[in-house]
C-alpha positions in Angstrom: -17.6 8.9 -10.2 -14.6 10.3 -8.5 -11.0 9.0 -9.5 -8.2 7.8 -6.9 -4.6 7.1 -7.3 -2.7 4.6 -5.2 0.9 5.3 -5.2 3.4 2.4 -3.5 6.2 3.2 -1.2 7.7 -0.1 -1.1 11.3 0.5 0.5 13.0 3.0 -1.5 11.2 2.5 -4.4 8.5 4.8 -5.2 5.7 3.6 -7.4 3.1 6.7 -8.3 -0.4 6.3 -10.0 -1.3 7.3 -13.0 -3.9 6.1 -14.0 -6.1 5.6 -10.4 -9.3 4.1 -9.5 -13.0 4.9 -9.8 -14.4 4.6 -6.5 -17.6 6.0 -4.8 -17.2 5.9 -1.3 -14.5 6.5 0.8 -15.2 3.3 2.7 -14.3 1.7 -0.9 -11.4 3.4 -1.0 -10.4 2.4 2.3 -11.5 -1.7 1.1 -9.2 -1.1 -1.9 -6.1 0.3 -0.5 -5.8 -2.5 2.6 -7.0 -5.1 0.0 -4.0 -4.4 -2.2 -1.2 -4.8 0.2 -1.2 -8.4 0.6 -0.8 -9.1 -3.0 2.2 -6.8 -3.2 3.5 -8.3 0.1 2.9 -11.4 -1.7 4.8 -10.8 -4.9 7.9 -9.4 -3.7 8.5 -11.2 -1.0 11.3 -9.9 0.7 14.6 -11.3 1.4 15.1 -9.4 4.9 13.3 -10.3 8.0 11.8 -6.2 8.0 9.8 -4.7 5.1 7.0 -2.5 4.9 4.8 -1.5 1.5 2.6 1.5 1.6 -0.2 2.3 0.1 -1.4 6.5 -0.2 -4.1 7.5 -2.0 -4.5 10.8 -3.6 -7.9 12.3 -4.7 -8.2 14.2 -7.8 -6.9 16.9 -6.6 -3.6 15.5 -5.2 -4.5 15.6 -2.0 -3.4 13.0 0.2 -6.6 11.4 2.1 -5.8 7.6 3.2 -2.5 5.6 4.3 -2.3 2.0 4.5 0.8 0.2 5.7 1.8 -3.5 5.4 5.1 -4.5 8.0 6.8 -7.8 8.0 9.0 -8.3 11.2 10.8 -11.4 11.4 13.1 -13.1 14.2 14.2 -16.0 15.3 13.9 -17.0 19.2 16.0 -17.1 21.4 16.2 -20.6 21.7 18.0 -20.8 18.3 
């Protein structure tokens, strides 16, 4: 079964895979990639009102072949 790495881009920090994932479709790859981002989201919650964690997997090859971004935008209204 083929092997996928999902590296993190979470603000300026760069987070590479090394180890990856078995996965046998691309339509699990896709489920695996969006799946993870609330759970990062989740545990670093940031302390800005804008942050955004991506999620790129590579194949085997190092090719890039799917992007998933999570984006937090926060205001208050106007009314505040």
């Amino acid at each position: 079964m083929p092997v996928y790495f999902f590296d993190i881009q979470d603000g300026d920090e760069f987070i590479e895979d090394e180890v990856g994932l078995e996965c046998e479709t691309y339509a699990t790859v896709r489920k695996a990639a969006i799946a993870a981002l609330p759970d990062m989201a989740q545990a670093v919650m940031p302390d800005s009102d804008h942050h955004a964690i991506t999620v790129t997997v590579r194949d085997e090859a190092g090719r890039r072949i799917f992007t998933a971004s999570l984006t937090l935008n926060a205001q208050w209204s106007d009314s505040n």
